[in-house]
N, C-alpha and C positions, 0 to 999 in steps of 0.2 A: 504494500500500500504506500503510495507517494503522496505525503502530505505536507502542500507548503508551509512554509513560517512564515505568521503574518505578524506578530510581535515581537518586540525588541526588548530587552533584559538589560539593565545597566546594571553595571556594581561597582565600585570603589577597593581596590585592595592597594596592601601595600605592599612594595617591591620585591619582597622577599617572598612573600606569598606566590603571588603572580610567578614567579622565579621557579618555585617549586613544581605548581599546575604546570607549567610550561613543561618541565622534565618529565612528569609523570605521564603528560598527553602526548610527548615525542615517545616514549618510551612504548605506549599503546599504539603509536601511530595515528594520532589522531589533532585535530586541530584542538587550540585550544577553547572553541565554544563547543565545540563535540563534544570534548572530557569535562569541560563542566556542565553541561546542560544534562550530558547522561550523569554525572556523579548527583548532583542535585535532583536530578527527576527521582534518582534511586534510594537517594535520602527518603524524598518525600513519600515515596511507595513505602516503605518503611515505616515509617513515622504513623504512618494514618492505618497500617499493618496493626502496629502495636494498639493503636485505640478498639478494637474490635473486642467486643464481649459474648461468648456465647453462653449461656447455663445450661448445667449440666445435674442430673440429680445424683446423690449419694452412690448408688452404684456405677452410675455411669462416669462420675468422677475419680470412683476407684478406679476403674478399668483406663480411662485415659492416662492417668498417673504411672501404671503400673507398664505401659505402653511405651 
């Protein structure tokens, strides 16, 4: 699926920062709004991951646990 990019993302770092991203997205082979846009999207999958709550009742929390 080809999906254009129709917004623009500013951020502000400082040079040492910047310094590092740069290494680690040559290193991947990637530019550096590749590597951070994927590092950030990845964060964010993550992040909103963690907020998920399921309930589970007493046996069925043994068994997950035990799993």
């Amino acid at each position: 699926m080809n999906q254009t990019r129709d917004v623009t993302i500013n951020i502000r770092a400082k040079q040492n920062q910047r310094d590092l991203i740069d290494r680690a997205a040559e290193v991947q082979g990637k530019s550096r709004s590749e590597f951070m846009l994927e590092s950030a999207y990845q964060q964010a999958q993550d992040v909103l991951l963690n907020q998920s709550f399921f309930g589970l009742d007493e046996l069925k929390y043994k068994q997950f646990v035990e799993l």
